[in-house]
N, CA, C and O atoms as a CHARMM CRD file, in Angstrom:
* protein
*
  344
    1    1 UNK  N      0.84700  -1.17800   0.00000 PROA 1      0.00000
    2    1 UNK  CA     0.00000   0.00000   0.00000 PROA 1      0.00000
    3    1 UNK  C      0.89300   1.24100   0.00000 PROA 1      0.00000
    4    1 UNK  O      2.04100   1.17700   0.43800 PROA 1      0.00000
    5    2 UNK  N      0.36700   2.38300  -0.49400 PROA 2      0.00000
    6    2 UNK  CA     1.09000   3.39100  -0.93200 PROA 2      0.00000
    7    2 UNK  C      1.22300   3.91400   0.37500 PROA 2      0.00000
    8    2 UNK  O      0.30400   3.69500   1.16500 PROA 2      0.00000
    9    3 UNK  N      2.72800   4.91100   0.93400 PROA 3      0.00000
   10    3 UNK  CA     2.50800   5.39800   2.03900 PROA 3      0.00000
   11    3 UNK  C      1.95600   6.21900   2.56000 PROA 3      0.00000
   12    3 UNK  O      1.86500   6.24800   3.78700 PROA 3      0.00000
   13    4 UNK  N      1.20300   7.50800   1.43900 PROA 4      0.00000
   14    4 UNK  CA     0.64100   7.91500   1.83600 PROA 4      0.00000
   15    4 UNK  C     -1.05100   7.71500   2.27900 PROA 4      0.00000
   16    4 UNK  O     -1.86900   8.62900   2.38800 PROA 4      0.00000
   17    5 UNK  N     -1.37900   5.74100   2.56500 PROA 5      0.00000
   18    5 UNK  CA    -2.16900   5.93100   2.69400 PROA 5      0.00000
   19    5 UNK  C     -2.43300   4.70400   4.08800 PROA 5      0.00000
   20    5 UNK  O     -3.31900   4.04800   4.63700 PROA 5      0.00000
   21    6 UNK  N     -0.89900   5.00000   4.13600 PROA 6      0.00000
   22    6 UNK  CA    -0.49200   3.97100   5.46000 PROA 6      0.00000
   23    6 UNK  C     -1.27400   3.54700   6.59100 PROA 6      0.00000
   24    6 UNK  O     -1.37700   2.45500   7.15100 PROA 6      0.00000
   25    7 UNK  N     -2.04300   5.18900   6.88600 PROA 7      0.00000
   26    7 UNK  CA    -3.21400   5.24100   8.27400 PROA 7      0.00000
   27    7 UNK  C     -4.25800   4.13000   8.09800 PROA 7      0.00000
   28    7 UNK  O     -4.91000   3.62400   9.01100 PROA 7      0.00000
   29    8 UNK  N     -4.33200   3.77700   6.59700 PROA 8      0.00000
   30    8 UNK  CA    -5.80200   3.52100   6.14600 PROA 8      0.00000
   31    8 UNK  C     -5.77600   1.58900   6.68900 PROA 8      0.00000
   32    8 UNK  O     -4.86400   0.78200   6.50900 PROA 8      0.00000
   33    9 UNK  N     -7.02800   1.38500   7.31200 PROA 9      0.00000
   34    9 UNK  CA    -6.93000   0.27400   7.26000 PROA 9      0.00000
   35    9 UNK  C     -8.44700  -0.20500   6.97600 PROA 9      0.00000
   36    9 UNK  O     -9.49500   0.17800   7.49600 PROA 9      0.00000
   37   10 UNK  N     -8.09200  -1.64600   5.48600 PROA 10     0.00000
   38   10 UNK  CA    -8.68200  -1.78300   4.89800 PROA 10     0.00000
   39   10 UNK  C     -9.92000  -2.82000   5.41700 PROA 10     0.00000
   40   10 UNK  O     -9.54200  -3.89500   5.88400 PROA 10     0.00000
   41   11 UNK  N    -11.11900  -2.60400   5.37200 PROA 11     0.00000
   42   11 UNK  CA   -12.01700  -4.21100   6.04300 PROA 11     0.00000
   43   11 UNK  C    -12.94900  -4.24300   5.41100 PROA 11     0.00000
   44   11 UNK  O    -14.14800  -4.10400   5.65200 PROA 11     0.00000
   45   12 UNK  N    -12.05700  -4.54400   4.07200 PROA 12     0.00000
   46   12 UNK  CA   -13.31300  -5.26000   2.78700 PROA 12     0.00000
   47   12 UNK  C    -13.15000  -6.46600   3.22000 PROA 12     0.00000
   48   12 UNK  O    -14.23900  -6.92700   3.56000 PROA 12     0.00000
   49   13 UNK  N    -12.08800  -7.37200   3.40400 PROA 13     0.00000
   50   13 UNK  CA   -12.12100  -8.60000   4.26600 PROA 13     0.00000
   51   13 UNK  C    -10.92700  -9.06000   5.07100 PROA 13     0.00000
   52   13 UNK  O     -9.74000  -8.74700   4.97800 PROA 13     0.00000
   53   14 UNK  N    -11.77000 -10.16400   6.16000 PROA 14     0.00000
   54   14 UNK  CA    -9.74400 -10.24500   6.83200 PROA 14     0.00000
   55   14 UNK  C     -9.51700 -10.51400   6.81100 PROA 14     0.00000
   56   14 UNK  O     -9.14600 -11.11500   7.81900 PROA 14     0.00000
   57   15 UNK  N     -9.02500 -10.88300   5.32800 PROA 15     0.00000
   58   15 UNK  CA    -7.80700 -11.27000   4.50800 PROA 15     0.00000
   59   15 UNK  C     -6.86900 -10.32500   4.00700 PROA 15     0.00000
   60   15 UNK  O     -5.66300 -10.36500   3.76300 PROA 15     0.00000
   61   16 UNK  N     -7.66100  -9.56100   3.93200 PROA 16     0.00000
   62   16 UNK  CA    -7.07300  -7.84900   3.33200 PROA 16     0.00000
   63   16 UNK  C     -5.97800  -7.32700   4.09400 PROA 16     0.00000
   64   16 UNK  O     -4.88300  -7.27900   3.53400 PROA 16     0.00000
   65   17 UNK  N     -6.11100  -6.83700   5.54200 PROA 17     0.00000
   66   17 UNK  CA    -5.68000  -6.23200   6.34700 PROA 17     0.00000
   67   17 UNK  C     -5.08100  -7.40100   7.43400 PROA 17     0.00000
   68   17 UNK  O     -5.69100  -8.12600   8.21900 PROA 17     0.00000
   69   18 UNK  N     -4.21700  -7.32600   7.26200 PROA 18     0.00000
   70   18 UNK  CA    -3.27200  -8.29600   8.65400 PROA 18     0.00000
   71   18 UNK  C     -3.00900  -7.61500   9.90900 PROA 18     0.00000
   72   18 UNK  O     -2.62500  -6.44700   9.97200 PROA 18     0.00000
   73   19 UNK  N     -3.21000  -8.32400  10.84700 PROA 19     0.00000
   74   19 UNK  CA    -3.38800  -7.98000  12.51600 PROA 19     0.00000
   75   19 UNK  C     -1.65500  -7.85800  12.09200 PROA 19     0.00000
   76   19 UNK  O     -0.89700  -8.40300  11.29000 PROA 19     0.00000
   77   20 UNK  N     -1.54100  -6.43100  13.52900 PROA 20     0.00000
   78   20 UNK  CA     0.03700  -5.97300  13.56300 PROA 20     0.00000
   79   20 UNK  C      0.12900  -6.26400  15.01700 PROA 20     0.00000
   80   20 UNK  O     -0.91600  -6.51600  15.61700 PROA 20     0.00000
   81   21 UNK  N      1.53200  -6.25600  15.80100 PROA 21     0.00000
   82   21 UNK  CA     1.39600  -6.87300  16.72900 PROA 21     0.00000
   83   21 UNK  C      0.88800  -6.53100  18.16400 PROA 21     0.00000
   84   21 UNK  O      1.16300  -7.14100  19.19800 PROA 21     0.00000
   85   22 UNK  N      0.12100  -5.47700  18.02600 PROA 22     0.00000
   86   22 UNK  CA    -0.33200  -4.40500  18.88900 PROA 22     0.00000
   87   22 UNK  C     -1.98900  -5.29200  18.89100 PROA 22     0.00000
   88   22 UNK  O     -2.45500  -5.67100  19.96600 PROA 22     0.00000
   89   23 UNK  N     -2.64600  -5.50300  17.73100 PROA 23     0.00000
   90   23 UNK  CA    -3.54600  -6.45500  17.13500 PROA 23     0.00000
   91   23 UNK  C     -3.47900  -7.40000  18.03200 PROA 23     0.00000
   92   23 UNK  O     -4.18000  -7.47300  19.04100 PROA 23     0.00000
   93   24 UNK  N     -2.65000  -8.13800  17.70000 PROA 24     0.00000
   94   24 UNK  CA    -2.56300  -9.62300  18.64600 PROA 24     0.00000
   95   24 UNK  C     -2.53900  -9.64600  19.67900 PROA 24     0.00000
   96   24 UNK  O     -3.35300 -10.29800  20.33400 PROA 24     0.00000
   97   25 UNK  N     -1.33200  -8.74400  20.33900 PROA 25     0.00000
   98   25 UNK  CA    -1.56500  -8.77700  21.95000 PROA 25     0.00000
   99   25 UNK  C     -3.07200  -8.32200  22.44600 PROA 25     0.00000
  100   25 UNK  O     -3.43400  -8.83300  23.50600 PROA 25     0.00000
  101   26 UNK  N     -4.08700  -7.32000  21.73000 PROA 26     0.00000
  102   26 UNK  CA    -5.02100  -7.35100  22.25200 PROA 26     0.00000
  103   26 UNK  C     -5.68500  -8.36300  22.45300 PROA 26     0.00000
  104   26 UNK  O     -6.17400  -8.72300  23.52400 PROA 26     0.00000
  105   27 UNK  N     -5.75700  -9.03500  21.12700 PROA 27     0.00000
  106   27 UNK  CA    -6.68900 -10.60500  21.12200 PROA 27     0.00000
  107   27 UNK  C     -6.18100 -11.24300  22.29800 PROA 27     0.00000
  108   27 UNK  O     -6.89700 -11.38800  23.28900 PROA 27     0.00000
  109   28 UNK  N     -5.05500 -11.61400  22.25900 PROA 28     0.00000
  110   28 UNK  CA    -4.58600 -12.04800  23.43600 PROA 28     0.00000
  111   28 UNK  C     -5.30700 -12.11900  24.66800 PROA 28     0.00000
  112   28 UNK  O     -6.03500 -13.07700  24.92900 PROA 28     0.00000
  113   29 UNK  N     -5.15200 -11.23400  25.37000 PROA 29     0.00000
  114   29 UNK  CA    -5.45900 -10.72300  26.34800 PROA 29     0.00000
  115   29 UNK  C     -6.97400 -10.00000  26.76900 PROA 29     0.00000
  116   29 UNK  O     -7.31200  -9.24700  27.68200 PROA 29     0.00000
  117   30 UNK  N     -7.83300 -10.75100  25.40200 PROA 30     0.00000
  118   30 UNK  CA    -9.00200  -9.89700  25.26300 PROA 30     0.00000
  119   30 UNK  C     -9.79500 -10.69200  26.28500 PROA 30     0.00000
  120   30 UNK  O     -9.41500 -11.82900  26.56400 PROA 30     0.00000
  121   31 UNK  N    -10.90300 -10.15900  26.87700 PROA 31     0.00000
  122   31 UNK  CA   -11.32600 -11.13400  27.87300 PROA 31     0.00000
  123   31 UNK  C    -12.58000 -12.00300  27.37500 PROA 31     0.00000
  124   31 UNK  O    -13.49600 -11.18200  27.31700 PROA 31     0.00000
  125   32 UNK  N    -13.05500 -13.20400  27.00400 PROA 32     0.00000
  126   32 UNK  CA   -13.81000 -13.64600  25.74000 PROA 32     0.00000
  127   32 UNK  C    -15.07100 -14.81500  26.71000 PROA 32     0.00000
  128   32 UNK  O    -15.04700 -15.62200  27.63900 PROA 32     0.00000
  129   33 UNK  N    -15.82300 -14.35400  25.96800 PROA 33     0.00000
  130   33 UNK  CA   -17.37700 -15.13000  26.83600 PROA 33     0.00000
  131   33 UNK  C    -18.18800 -16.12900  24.99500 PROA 33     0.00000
  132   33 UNK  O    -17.57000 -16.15200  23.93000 PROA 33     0.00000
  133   34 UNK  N    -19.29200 -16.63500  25.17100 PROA 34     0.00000
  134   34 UNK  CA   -19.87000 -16.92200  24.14000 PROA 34     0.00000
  135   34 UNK  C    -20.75400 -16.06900  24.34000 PROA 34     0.00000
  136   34 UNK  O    -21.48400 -15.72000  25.26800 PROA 34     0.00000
  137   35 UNK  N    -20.43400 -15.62300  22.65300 PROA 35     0.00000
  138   35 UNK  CA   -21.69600 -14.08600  21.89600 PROA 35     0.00000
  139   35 UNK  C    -22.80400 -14.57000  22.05400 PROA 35     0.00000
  140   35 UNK  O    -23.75800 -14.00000  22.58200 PROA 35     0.00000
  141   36 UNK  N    -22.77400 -16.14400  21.42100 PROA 36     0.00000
  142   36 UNK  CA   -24.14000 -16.22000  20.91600 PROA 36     0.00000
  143   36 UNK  C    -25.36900 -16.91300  22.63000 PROA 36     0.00000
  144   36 UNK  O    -26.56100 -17.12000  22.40200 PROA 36     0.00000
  145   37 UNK  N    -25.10500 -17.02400  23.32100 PROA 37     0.00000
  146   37 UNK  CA   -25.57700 -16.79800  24.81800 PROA 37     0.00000
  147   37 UNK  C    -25.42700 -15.46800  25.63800 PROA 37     0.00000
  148   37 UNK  O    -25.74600 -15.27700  26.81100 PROA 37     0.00000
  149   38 UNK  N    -24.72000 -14.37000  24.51500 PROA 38     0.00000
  150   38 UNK  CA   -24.93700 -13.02100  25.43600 PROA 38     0.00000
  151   38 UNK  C    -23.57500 -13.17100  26.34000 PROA 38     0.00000
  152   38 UNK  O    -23.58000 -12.15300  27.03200 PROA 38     0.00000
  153   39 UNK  N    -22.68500 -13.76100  26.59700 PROA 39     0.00000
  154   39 UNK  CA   -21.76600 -14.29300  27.83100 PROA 39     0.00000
  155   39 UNK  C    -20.55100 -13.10300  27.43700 PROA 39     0.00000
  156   39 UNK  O    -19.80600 -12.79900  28.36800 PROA 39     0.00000
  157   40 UNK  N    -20.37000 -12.56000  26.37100 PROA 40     0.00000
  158   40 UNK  CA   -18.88900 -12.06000  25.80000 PROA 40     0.00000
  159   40 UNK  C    -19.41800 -10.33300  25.99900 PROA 40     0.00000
  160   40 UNK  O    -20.16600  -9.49300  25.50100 PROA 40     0.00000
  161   41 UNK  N    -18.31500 -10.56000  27.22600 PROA 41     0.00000
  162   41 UNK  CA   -18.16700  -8.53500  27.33400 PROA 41     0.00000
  163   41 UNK  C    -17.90700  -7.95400  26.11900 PROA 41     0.00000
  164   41 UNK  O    -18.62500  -7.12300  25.56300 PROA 41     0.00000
  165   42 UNK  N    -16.78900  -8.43800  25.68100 PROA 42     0.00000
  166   42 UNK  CA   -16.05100  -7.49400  24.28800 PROA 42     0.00000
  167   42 UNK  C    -17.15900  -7.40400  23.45100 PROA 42     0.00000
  168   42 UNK  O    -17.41000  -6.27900  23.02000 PROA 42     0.00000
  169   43 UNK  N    -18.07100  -8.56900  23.03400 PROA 43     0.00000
  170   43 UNK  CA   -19.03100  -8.11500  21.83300 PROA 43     0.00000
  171   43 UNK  C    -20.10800  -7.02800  22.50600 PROA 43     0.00000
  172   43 UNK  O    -20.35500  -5.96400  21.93800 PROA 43     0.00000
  173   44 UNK  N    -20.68400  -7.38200  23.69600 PROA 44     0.00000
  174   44 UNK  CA   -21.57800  -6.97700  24.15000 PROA 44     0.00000
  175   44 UNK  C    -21.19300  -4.93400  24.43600 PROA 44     0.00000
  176   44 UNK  O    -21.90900  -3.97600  24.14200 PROA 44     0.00000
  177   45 UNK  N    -19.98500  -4.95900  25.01300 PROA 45     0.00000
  178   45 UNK  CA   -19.21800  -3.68400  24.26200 PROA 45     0.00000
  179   45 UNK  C    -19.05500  -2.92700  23.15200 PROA 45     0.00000
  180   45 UNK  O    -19.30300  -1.82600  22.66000 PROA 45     0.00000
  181   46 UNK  N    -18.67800  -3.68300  23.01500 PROA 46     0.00000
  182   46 UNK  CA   -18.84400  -3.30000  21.17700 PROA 46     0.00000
  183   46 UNK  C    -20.04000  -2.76800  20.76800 PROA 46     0.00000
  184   46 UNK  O    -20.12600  -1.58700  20.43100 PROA 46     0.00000
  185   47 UNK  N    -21.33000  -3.81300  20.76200 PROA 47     0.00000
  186   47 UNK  CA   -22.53600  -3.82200  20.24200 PROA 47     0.00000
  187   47 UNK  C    -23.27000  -2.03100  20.94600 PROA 47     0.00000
  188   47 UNK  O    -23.93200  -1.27700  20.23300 PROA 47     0.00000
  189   48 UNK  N    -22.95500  -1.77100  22.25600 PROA 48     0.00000
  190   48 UNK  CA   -23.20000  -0.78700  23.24000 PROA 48     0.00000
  191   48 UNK  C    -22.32500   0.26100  22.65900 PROA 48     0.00000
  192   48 UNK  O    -22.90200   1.34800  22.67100 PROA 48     0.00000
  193   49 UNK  N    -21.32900   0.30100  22.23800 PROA 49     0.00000
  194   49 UNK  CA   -20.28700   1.06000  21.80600 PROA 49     0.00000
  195   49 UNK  C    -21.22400   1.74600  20.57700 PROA 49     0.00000
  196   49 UNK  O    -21.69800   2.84200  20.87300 PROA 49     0.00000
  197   50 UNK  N    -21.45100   1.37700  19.62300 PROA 50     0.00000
  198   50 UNK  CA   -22.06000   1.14800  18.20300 PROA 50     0.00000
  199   50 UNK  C    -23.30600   1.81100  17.71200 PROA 50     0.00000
  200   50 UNK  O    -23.61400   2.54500  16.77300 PROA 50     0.00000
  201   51 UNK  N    -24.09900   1.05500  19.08700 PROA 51     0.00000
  202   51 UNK  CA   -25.47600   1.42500  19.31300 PROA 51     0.00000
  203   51 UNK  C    -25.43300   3.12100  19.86000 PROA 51     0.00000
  204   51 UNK  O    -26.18100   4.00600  19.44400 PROA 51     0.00000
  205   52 UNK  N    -24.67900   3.23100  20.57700 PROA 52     0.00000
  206   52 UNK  CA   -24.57400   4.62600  21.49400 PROA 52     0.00000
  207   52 UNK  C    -23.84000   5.65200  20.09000 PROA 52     0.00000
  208   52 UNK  O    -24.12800   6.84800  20.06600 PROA 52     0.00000
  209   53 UNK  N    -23.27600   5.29400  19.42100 PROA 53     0.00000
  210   53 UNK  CA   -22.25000   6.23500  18.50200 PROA 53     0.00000
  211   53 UNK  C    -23.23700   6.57000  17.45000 PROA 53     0.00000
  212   53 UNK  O    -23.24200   7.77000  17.17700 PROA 53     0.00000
  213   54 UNK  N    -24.22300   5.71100  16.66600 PROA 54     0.00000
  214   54 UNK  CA   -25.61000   5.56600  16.11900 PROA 54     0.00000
  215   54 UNK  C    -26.45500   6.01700  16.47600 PROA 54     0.00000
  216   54 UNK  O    -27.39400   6.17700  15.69600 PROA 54     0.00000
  217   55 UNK  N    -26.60800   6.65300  18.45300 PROA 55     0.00000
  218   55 UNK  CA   -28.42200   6.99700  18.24100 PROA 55     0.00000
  219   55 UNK  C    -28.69700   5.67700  18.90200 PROA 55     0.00000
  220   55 UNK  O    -29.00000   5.69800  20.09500 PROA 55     0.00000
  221   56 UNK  N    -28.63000   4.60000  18.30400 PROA 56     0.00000
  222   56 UNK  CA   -29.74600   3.80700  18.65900 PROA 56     0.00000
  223   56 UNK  C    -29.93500   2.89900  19.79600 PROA 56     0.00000
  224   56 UNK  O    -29.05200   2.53000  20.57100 PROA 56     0.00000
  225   57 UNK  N    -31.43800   2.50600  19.82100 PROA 57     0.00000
  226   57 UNK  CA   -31.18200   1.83800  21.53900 PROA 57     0.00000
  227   57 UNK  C    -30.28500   0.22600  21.47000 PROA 57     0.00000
  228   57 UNK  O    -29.85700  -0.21200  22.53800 PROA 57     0.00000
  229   58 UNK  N    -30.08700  -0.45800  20.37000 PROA 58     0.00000
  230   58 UNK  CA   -29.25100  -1.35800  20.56000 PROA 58     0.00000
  231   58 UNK  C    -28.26200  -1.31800  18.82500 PROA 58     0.00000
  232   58 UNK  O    -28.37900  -0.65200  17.79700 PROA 58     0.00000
  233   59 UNK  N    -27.42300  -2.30700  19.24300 PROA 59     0.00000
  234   59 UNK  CA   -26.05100  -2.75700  18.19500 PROA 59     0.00000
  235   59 UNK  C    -26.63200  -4.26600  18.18400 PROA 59     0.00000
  236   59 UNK  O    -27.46900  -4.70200  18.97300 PROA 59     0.00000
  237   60 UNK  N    -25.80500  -5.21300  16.76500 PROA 60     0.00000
  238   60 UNK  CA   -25.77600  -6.09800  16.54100 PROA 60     0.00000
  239   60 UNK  C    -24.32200  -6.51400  16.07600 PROA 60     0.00000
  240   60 UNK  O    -23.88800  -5.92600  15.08600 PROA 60     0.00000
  241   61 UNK  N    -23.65000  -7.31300  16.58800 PROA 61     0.00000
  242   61 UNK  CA   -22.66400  -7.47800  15.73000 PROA 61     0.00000
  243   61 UNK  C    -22.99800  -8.86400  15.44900 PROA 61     0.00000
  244   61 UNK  O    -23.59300  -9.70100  16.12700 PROA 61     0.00000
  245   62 UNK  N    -22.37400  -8.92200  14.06100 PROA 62     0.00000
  246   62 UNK  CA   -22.44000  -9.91600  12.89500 PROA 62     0.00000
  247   62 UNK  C    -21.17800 -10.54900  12.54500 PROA 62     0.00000
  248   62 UNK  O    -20.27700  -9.72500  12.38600 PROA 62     0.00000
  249   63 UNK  N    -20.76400 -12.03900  12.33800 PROA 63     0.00000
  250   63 UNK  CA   -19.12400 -12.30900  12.09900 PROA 63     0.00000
  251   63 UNK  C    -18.71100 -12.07100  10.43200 PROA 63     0.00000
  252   63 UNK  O    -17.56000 -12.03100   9.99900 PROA 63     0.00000
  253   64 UNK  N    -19.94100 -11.93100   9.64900 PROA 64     0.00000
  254   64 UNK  CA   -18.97300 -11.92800   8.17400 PROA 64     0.00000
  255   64 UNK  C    -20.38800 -10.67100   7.51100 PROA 64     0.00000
  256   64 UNK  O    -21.39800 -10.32300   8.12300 PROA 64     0.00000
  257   65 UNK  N    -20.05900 -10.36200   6.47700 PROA 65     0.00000
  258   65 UNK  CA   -20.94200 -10.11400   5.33200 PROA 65     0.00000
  259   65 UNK  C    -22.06400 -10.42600   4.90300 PROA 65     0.00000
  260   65 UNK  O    -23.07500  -9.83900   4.51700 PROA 65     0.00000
  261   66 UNK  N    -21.59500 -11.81400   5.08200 PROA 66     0.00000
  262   66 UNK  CA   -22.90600 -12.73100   4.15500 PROA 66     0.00000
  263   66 UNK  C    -24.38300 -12.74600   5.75100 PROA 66     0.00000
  264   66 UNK  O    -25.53000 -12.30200   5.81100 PROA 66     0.00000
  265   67 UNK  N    -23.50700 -13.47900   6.73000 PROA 67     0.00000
  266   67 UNK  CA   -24.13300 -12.84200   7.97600 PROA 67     0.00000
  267   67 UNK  C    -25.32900 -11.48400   7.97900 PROA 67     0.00000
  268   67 UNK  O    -26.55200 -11.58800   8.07000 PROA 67     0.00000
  269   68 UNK  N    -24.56100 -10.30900   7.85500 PROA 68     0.00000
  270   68 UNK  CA   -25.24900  -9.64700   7.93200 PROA 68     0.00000
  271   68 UNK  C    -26.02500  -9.15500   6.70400 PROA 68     0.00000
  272   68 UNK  O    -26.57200  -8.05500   6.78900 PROA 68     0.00000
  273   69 UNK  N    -26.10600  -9.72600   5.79000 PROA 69     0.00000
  274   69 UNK  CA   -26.92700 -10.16500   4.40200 PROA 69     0.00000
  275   69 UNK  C    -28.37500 -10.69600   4.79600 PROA 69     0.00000
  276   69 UNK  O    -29.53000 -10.28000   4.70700 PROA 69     0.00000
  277   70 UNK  N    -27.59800 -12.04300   5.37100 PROA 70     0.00000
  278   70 UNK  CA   -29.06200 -12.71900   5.84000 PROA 70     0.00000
  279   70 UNK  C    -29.88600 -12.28800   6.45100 PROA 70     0.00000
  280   70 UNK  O    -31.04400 -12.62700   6.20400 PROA 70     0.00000
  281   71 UNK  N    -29.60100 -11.38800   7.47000 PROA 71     0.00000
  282   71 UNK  CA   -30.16600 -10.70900   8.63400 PROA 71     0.00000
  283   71 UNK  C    -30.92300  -9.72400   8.16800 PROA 71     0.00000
  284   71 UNK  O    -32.09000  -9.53400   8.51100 PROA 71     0.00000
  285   72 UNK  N    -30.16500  -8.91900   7.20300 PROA 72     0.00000
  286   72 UNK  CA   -31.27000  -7.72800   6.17900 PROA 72     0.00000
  287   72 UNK  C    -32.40800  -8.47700   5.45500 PROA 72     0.00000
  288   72 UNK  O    -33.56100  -8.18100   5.76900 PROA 72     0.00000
  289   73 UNK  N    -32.25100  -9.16600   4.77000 PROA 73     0.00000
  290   73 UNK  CA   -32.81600  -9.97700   3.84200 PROA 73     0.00000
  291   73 UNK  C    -34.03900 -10.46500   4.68800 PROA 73     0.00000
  292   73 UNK  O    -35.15300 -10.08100   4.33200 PROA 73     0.00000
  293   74 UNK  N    -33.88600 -11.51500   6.09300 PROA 74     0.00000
  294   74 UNK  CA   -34.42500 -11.93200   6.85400 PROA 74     0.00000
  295   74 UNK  C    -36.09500 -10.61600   7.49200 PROA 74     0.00000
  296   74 UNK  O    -37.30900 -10.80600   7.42300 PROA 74     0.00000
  297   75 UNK  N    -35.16900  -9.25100   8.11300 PROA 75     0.00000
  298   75 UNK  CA   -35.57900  -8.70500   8.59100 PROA 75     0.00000
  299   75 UNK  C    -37.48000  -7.70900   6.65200 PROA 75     0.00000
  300   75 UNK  O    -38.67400  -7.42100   6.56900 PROA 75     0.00000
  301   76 UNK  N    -36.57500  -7.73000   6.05500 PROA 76     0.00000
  302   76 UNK  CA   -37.26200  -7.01100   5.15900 PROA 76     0.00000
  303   76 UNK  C    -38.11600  -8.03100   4.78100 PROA 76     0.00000
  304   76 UNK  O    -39.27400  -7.84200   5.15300 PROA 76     0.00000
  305   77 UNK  N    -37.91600  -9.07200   4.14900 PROA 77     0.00000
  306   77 UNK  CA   -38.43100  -9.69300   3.48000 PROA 77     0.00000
  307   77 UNK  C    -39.40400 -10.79200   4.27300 PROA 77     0.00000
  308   77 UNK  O    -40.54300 -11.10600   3.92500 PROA 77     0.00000
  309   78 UNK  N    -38.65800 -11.30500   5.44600 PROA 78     0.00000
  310   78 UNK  CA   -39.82100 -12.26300   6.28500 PROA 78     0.00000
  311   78 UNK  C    -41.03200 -11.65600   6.69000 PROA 78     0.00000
  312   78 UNK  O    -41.77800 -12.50800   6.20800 PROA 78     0.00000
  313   79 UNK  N    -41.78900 -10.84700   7.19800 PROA 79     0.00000
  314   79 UNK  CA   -43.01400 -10.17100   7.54000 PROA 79     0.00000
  315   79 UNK  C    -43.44800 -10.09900   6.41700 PROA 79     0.00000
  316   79 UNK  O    -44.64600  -9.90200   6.61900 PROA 79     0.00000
  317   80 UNK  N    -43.20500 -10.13700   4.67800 PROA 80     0.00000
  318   80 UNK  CA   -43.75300  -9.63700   3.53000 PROA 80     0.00000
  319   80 UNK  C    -44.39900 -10.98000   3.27600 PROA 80     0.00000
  320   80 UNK  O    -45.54000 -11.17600   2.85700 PROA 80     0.00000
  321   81 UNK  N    -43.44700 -11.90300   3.61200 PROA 81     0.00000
  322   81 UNK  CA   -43.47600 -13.42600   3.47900 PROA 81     0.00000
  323   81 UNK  C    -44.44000 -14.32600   4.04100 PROA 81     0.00000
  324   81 UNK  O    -44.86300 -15.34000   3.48600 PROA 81     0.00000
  325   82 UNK  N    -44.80500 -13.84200   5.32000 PROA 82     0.00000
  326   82 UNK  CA   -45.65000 -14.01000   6.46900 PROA 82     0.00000
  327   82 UNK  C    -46.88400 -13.82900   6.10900 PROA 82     0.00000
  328   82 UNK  O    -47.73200 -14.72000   6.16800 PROA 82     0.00000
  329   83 UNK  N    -47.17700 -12.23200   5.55200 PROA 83     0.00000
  330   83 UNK  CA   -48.01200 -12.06600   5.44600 PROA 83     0.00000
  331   83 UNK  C    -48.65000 -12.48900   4.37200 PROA 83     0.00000
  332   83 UNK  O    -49.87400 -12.41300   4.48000 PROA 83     0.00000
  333   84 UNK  N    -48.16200 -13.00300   3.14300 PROA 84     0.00000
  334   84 UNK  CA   -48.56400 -13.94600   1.73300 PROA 84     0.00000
  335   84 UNK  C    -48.88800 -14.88900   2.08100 PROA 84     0.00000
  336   84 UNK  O    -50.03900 -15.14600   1.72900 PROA 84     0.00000
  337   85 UNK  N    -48.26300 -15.86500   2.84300 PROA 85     0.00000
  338   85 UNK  CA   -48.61400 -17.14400   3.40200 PROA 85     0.00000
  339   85 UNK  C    -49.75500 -17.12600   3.93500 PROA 85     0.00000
  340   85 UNK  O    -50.29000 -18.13800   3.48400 PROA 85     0.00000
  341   86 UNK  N    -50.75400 -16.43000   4.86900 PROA 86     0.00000
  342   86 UNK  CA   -51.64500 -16.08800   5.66800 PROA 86     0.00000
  343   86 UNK  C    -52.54600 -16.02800   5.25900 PROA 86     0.00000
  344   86 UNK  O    -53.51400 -15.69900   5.94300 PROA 86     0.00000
């Protein structure tokens, strides 16, 4: 990457952008619960972090793209879906 654009860090995917070692030691040392039972400070941080920087009364975090694809897709389209079926 060009240097003048050194600051920039890229998260089209993470493959793109490689953890530096400042990166790792955080992981490291990150303190880690299961997301998907609500148990993980860091996400649940995050999600609060997100939500508060947004306005809104909650955050979601999502692990990939496609993830949060489904979830749009899910959210728009299931009630349209629902209601055809009915």
């Amino acid at each position: 990457m060009d240097s003048k654009y050194s600051h920039v860090i890229d998260l089209r995917s993470d493959t793109v952008t490689k953890p530096t070692d400042e990166m790792r030691e955080a992981m490291k040392n990150a303190v880690v619960g299961d997301d998907v039972f609500g148990d993980d400070p860091t996400v649940k941080e995050l999600e609060a972090k997100a939500a508060a920087l947004l306005g809104k009364e909650a955050g979601l975090f999502v692990t990939s793209g496609n993830f949060k694809t489904i979830n749009c897709l899910n959210f728009f389209l299931l009630p349209v879906f629902i209601i055809c079926i009915q």
